[in-house]
PDB file of N, CA, C and O in Angstrom:
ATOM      1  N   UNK A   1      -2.961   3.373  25.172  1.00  0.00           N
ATOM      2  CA  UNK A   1      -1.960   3.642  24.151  1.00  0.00           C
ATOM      3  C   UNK A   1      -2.330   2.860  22.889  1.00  0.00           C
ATOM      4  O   UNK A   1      -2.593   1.658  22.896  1.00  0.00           O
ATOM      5  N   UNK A   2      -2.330   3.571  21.906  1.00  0.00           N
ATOM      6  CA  UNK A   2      -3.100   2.576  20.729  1.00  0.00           C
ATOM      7  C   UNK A   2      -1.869   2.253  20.018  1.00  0.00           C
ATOM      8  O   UNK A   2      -0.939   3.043  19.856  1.00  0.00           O
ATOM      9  N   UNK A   3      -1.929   0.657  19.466  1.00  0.00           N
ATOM     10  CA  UNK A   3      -1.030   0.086  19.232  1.00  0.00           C
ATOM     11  C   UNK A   3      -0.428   0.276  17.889  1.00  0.00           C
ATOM     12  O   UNK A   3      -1.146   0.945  17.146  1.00  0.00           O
ATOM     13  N   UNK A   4       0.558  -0.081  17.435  1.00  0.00           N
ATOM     14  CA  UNK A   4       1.238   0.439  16.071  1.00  0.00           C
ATOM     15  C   UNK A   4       1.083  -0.627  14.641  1.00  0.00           C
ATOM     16  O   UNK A   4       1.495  -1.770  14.841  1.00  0.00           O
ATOM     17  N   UNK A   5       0.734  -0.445  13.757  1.00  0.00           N
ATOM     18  CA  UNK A   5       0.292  -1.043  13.046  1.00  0.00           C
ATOM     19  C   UNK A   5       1.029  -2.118  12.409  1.00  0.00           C
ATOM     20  O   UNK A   5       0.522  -2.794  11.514  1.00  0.00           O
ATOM     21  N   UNK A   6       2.004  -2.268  12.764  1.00  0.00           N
ATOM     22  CA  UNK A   6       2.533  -4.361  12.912  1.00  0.00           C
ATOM     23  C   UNK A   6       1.801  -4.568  13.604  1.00  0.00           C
ATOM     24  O   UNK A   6       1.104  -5.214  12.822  1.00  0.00           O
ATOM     25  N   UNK A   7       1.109  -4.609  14.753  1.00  0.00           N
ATOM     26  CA  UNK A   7       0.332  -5.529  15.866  1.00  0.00           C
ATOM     27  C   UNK A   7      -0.829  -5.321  15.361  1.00  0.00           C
ATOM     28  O   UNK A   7      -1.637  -5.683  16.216  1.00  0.00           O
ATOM     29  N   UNK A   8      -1.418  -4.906  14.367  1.00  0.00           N
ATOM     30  CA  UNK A   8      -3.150  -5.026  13.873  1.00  0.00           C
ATOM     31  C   UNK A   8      -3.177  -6.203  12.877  1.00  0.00           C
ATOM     32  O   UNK A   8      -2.278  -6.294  12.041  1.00  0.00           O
ATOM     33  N   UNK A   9      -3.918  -6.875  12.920  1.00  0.00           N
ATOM     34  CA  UNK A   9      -4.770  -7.791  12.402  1.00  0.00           C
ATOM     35  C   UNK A   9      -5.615  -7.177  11.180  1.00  0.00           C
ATOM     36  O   UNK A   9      -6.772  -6.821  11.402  1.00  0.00           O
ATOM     37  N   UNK A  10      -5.006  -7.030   9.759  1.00  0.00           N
ATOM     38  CA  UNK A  10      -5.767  -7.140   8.284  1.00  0.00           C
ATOM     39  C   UNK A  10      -6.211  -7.979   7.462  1.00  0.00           C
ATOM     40  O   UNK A  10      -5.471  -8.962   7.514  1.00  0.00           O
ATOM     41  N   UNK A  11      -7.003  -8.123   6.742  1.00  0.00           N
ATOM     42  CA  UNK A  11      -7.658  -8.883   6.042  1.00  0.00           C
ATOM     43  C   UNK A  11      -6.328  -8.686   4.852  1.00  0.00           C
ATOM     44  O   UNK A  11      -6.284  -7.552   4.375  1.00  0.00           O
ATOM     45  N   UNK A  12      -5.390  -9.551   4.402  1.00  0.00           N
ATOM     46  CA  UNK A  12      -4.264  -9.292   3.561  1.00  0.00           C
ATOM     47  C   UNK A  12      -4.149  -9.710   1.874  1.00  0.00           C
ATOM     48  O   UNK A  12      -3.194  -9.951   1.137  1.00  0.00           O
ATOM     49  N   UNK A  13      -5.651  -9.661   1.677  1.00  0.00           N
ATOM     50  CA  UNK A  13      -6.565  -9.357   0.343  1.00  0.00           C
ATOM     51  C   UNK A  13      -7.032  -8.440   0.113  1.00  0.00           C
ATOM     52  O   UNK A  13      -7.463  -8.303  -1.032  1.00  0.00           O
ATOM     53  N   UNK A  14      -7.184  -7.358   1.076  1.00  0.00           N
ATOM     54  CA  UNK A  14      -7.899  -6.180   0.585  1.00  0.00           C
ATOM     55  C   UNK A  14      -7.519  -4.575   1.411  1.00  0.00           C
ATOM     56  O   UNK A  14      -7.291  -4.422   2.611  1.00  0.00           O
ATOM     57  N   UNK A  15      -7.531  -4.091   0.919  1.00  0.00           N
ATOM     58  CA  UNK A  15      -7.060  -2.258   1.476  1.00  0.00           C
ATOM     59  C   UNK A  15      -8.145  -1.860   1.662  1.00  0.00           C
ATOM     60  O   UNK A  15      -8.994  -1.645   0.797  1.00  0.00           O
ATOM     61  N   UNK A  16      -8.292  -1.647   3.359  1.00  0.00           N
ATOM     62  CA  UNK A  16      -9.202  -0.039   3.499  1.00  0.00           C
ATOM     63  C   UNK A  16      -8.634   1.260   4.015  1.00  0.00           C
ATOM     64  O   UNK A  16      -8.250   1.676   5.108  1.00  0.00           O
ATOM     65  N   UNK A  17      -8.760   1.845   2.499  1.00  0.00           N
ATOM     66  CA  UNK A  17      -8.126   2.857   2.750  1.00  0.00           C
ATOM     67  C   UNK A  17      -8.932   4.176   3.460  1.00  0.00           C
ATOM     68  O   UNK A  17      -8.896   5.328   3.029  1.00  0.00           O
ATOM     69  N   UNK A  18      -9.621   3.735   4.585  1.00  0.00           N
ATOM     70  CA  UNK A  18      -9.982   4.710   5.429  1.00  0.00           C
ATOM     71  C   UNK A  18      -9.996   4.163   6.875  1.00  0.00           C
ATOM     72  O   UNK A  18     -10.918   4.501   7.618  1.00  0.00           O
ATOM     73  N   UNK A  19      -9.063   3.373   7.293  1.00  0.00           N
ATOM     74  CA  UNK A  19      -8.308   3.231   8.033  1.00  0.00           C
ATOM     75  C   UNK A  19      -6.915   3.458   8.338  1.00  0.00           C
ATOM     76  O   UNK A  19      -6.194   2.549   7.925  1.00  0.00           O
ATOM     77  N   UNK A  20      -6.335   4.366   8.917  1.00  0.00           N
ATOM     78  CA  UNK A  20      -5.445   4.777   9.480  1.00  0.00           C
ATOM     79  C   UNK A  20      -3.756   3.948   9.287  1.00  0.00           C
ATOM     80  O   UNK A  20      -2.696   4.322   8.783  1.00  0.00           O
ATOM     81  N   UNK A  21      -4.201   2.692   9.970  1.00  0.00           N
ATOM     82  CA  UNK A  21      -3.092   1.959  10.779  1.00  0.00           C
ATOM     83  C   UNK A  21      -3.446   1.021   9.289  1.00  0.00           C
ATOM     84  O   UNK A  21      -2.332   0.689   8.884  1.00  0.00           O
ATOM     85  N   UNK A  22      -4.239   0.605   8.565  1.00  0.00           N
ATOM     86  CA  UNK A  22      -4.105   0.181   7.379  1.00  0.00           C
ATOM     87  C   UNK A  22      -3.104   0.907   6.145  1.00  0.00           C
ATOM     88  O   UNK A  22      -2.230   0.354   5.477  1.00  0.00           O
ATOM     89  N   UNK A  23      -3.531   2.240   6.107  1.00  0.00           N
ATOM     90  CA  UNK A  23      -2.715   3.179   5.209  1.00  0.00           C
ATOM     91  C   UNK A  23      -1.363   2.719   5.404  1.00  0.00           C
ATOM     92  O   UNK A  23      -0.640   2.283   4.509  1.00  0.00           O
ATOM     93  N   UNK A  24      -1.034   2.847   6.724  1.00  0.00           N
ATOM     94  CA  UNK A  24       0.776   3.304   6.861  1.00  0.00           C
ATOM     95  C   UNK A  24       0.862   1.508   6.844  1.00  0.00           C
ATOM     96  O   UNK A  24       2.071   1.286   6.782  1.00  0.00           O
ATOM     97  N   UNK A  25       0.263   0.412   6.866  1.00  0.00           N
ATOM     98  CA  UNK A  25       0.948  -0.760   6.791  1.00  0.00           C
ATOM     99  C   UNK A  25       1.229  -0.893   5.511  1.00  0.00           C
ATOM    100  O   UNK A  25       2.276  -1.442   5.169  1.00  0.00           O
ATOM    101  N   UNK A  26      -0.069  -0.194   4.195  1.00  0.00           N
ATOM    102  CA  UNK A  26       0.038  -0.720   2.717  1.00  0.00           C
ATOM    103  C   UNK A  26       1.140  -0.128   2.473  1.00  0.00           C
ATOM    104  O   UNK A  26       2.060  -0.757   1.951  1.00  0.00           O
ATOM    105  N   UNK A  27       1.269   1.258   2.817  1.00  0.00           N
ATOM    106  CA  UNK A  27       2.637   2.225   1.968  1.00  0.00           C
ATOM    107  C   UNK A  27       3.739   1.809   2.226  1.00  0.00           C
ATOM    108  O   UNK A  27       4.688   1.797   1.442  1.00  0.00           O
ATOM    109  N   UNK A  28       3.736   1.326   3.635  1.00  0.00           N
ATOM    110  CA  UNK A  28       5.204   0.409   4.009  1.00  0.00           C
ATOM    111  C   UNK A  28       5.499  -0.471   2.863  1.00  0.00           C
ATOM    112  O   UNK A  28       6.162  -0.318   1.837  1.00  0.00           O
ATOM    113  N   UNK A  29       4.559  -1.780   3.526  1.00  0.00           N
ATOM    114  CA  UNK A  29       4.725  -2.795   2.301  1.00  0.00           C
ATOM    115  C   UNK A  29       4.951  -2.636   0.697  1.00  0.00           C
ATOM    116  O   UNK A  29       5.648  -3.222  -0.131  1.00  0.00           O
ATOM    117  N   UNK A  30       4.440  -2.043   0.679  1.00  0.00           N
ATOM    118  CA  UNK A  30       4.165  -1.923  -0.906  1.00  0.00           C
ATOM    119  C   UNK A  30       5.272  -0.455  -1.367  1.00  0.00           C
ATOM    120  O   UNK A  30       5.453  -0.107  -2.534  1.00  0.00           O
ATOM    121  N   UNK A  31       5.901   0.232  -0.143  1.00  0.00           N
ATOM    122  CA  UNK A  31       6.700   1.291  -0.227  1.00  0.00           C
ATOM    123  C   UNK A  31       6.350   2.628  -1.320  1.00  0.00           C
ATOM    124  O   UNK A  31       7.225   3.235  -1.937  1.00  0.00           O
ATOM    125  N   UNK A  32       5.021   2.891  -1.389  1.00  0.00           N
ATOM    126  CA  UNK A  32       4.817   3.852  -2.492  1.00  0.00           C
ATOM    127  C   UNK A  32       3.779   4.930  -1.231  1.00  0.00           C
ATOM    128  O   UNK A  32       3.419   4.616  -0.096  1.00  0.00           O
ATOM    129  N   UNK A  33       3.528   6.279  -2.027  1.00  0.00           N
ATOM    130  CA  UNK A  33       3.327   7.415  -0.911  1.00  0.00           C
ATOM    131  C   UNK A  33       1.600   6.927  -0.609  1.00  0.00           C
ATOM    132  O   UNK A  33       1.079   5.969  -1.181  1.00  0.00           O
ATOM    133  N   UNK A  34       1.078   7.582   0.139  1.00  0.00           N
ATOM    134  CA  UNK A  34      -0.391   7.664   0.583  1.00  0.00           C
ATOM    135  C   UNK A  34      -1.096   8.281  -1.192  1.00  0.00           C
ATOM    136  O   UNK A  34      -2.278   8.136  -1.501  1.00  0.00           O
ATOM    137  N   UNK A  35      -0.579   8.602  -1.641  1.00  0.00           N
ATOM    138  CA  UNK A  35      -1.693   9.522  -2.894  1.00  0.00           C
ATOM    139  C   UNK A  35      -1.979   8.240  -3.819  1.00  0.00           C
ATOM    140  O   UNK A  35      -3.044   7.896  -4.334  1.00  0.00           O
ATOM    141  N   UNK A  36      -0.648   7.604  -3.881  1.00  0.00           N
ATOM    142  CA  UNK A  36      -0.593   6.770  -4.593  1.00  0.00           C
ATOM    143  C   UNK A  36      -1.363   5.254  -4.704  1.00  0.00           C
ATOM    144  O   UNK A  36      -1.786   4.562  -5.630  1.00  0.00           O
ATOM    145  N   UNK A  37      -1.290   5.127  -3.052  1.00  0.00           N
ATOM    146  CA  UNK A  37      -2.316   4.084  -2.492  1.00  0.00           C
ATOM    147  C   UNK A  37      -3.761   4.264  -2.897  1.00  0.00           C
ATOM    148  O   UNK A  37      -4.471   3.481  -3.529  1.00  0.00           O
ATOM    149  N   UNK A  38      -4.118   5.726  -2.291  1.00  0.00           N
ATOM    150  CA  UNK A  38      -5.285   6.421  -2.510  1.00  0.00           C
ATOM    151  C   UNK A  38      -5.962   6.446  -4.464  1.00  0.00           C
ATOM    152  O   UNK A  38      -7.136   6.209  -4.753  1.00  0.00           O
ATOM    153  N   UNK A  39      -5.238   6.670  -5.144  1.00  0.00           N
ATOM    154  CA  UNK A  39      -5.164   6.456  -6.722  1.00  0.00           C
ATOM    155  C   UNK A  39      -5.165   4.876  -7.576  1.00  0.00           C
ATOM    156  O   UNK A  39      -5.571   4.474  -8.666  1.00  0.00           O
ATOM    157  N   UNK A  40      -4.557   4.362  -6.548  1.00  0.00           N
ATOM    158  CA  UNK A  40      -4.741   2.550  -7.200  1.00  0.00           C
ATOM    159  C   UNK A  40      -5.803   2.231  -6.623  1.00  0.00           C
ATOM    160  O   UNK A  40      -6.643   1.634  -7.297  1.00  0.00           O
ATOM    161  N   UNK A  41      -6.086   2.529  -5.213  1.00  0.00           N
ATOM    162  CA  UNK A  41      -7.471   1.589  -5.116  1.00  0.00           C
ATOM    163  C   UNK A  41      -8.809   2.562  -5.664  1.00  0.00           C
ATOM    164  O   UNK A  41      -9.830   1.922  -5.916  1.00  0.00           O
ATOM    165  N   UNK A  42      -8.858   3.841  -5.834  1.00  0.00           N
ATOM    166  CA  UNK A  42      -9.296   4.456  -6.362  1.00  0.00           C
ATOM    167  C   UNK A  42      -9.628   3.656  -7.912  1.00  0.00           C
ATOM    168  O   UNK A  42     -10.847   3.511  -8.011  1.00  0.00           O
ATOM    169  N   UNK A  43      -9.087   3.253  -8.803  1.00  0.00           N
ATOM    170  CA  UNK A  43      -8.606   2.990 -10.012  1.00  0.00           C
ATOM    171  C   UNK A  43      -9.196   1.510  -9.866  1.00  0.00           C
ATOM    172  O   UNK A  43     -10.291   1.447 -10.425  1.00  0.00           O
ATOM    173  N   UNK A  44      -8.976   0.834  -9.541  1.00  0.00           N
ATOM    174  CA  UNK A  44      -8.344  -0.614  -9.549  1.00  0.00           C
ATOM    175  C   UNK A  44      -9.631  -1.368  -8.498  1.00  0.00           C
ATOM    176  O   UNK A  44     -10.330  -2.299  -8.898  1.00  0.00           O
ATOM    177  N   UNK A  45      -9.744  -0.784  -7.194  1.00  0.00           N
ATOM    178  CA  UNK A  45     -10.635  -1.370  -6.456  1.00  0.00           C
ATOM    179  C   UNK A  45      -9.681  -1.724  -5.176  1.00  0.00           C
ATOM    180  O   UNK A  45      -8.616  -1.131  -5.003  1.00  0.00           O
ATOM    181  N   UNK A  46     -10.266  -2.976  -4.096  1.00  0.00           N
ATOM    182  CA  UNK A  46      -9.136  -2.889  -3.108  1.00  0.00           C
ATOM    183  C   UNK A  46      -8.823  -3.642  -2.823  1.00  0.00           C
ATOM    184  O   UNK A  46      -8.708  -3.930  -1.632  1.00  0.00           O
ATOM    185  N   UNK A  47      -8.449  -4.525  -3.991  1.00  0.00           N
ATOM    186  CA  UNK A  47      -8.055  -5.897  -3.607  1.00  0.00           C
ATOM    187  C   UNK A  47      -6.296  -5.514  -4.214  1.00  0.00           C
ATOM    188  O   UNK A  47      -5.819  -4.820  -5.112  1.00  0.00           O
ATOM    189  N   UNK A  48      -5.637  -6.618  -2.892  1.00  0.00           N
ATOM    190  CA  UNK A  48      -3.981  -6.280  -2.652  1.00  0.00           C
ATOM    191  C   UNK A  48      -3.544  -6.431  -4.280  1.00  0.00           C
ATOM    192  O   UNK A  48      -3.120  -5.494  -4.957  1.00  0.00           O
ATOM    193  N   UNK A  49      -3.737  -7.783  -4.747  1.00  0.00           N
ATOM    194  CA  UNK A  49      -3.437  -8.427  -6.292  1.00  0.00           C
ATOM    195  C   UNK A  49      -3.715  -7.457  -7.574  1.00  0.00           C
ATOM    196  O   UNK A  49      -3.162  -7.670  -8.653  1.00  0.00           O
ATOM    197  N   UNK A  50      -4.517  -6.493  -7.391  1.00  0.00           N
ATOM    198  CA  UNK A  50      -4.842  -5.388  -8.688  1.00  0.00           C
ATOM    199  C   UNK A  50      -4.263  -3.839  -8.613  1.00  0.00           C
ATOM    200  O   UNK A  50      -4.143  -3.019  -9.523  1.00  0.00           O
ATOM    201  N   UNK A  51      -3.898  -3.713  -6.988  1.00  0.00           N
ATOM    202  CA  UNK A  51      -3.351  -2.569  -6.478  1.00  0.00           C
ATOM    203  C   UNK A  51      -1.682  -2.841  -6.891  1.00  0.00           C
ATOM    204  O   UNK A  51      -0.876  -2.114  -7.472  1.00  0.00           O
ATOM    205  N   UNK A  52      -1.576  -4.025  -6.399  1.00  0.00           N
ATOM    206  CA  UNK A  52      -0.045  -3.744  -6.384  1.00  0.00           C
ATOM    207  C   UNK A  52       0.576  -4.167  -8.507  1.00  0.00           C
ATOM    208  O   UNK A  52       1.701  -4.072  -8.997  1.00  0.00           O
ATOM    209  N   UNK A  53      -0.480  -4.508  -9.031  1.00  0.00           N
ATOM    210  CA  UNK A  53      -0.513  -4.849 -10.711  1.00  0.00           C
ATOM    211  C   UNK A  53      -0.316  -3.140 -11.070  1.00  0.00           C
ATOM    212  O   UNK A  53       0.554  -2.726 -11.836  1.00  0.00           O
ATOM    213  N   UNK A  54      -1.317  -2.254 -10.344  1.00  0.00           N
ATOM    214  CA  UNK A  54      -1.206  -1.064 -10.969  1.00  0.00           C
ATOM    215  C   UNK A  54      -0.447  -0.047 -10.580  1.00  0.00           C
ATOM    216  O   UNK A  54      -0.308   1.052 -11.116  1.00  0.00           O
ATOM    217  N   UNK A  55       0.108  -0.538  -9.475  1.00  0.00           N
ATOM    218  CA  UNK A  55       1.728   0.560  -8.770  1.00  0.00           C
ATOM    219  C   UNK A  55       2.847  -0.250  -9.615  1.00  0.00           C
ATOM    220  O   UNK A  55       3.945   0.285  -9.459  1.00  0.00           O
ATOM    221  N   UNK A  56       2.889  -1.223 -10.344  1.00  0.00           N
ATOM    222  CA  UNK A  56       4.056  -2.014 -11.043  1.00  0.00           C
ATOM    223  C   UNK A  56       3.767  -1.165 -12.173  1.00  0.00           C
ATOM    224  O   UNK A  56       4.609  -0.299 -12.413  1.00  0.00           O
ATOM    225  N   UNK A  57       2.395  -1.259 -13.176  1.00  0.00           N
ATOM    226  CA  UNK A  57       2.380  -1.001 -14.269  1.00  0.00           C
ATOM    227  C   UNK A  57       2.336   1.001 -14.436  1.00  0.00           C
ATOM    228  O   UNK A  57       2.074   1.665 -15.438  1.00  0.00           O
ATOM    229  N   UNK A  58       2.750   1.527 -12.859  1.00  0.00           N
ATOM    230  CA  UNK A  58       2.331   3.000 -13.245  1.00  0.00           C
ATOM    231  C   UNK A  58       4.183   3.159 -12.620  1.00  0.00           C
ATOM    232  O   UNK A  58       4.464   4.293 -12.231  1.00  0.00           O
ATOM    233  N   UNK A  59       5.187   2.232 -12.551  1.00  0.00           N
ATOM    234  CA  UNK A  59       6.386   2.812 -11.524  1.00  0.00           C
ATOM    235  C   UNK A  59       6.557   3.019 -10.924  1.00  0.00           C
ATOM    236  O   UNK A  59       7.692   3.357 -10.586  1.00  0.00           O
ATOM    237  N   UNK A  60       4.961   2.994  -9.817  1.00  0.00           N
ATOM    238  CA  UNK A  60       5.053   4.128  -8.564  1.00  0.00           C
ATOM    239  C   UNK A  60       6.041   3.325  -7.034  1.00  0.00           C
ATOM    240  O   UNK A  60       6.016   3.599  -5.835  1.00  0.00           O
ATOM    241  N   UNK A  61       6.438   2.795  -7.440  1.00  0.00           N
ATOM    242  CA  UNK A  61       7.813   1.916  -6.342  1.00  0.00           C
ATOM    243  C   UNK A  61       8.983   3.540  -6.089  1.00  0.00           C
ATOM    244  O   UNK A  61       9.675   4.282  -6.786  1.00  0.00           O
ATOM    245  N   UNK A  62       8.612   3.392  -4.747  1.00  0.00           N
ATOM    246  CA  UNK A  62       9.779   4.508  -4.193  1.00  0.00           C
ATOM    247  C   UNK A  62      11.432   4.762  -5.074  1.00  0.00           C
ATOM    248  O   UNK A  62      11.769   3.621  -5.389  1.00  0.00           O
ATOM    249  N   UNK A  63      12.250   5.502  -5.440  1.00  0.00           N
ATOM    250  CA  UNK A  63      13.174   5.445  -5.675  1.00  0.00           C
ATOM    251  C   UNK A  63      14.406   4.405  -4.089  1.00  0.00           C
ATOM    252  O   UNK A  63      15.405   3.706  -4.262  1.00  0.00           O
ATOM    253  N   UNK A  64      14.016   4.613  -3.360  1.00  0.00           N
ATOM    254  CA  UNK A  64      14.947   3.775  -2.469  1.00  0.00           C
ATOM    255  C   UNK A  64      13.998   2.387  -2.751  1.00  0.00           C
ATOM    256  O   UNK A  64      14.502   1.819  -1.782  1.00  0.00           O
ATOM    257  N   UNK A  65      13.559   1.919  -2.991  1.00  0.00           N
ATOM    258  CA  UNK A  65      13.093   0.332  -3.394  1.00  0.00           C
ATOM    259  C   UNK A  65      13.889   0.017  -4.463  1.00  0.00           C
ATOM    260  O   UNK A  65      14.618  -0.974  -4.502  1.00  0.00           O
ATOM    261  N   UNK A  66      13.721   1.170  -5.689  1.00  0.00           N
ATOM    262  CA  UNK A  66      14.364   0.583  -6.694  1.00  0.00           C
ATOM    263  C   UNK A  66      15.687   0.371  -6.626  1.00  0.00           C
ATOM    264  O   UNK A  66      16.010  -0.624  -7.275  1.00  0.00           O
ATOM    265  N   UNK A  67      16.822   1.067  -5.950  1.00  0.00           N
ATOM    266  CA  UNK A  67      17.979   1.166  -4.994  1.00  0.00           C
ATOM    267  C   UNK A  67      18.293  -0.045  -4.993  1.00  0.00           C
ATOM    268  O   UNK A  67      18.920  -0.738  -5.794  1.00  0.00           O
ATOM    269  N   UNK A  68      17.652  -0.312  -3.721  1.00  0.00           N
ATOM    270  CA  UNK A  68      17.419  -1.614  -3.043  1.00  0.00           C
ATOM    271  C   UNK A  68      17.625  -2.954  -4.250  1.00  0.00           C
ATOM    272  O   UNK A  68      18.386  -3.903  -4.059  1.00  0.00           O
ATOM    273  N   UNK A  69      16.801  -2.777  -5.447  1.00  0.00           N
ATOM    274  CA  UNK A  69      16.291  -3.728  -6.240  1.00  0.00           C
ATOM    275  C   UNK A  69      17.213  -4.047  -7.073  1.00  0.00           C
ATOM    276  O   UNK A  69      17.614  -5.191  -7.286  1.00  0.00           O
ATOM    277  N   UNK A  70      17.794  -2.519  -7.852  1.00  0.00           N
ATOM    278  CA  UNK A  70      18.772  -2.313  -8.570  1.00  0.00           C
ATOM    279  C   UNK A  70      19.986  -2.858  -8.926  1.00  0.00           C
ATOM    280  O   UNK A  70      20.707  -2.280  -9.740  1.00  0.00           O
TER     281      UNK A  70
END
């Protein structure tokens, strides 16, 4: 049974976004969709500190975060 991605072990400096159980931990955390993940590190590179600079500076924070924030 392969385990769910709270129980994996990441390097929590950097996104690989061609890992699976990485994807769904960043979008959690960081609460923005897979395209979007896919487009910042695309953009930016894959370090956590420049990804999450360019989901701040593009808005891309879920409407229920901002909710939350609001």
């Amino acid at each position: 049974m392969p385990e769910s991605f709270e129980s994996q072990e990441f390097v929590r400096t950097r996104i690989n976004v061609n890992d699976k159980y990485e994807i769904a931990h960043w979008t959690a955390r960081l609460n923005i969709s897979e395209q979007h993940l896919q487009d910042a590190v695309s953009k930016v590179g894959v370090m956590v500190v420049d990804v999450e600079r360019e989901i701040r500076n593009n808005n891309w924070i879920s409407e229920t975060k901002r909710v939350r924030q609001g």
